[in-house]
Every structure is written in structure tokens, then in C-alpha cells.
C-alpha positions in Angstrom: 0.0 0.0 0.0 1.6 3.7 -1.2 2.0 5.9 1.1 0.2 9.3 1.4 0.8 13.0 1.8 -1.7 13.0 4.2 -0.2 10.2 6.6 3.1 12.0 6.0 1.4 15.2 7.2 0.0 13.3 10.0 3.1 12.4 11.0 4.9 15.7 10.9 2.2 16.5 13.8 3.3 14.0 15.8 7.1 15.4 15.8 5.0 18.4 16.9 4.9 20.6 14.2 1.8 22.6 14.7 -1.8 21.6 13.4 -2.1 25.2 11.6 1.2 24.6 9.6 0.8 21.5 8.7 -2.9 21.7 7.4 -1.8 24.3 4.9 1.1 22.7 3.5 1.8 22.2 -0.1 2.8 18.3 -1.0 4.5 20.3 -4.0 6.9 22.9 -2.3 9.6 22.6 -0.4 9.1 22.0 3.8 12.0 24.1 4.9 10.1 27.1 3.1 6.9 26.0 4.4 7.3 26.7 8.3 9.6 23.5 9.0 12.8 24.6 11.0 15.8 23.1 11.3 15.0 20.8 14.0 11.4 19.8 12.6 13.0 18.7 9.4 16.0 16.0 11.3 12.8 15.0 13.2 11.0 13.9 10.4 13.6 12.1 8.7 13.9 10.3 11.5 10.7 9.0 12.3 10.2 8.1 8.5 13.6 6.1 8.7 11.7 4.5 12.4 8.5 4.2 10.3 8.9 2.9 7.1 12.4 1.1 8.1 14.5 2.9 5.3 18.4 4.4 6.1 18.4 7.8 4.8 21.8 9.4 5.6 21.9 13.0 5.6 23.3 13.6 2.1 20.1 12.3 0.7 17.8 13.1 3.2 18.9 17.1 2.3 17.5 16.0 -1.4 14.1 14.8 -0.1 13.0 18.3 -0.1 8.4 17.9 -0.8 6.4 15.5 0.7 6.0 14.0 -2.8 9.8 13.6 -2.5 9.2 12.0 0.7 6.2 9.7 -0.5 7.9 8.9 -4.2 11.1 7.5 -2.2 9.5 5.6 0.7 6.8 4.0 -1.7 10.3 3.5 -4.5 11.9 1.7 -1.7 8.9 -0.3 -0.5 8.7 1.3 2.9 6.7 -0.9 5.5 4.9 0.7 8.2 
């Protein structure tokens, strides 16, 4: 089963990124210019790495820029939940 922008948003609330950011995000533009910070982003990463049981090292994570980016590479590598 792919994986959605919406579970992916769901999941940015529960690094704590706040309800009112995250409900008006774009799955097309970049998070960092979205109202993710540099700690929100990291926090993400890792929980999709926890989730989805993928390795992204932080070369690569830096080029996971969208939530599409996010979605296209965890459903790519098969990510399991």
C-alpha cells in the first residue's frame, strides 16, 4: 500500500509541528520554506527512517525536499509501516 501526503502530514504533527502549519502545507513545495525549521526537518527524517524502516543518511535526506519527495522515495523503496 503507497503511502500518502496526508499520513506523511499526520506524522509531521506528531514530531509536533503545529496543526495550523501542517494543514496548509503544499505536497509540492519545499518544507523548509513552508514553516519546518531546522529541527522539525532532522525529526522527520527520523521518524520516516523508524517508520517505514528505510536508512536515509543525511546527504540524501537534504534532497528529499516535498512531501512527494518524501512519498515517491519511501513507496520506491517499498517502505513498510
Amino acid at each position: 500500500m503507497a503511502v500518502t501526503g496526508q499520513e506523511l502530514k499526520a506524522m509531521l504533527e506528531e514530531i509536533g509541528v503545529k496543526p495550523e502549519v501542517v494543514r496548509v502545507l503544499d505536497p509540492a513545495a519545499p518544507l523548509l520554506k513552508q514553516g519546518l525549521d531546522s529541527v522539525d526537518f532532522p525529526a522527520f527524517c527520523a521518524l520516516v527512517e523508524e517508520r517505514f524502516h528505510l536508512s536515509l543518511d543525511d546527504a540524501f535526506a537534504l534532497k528529499l525536499r516535498t512531501l512527494e519527495d518524501f512519498a515517491a522515495h519511501i513507496n520506491q523503496a517499498g517502505g513498510n509501516p
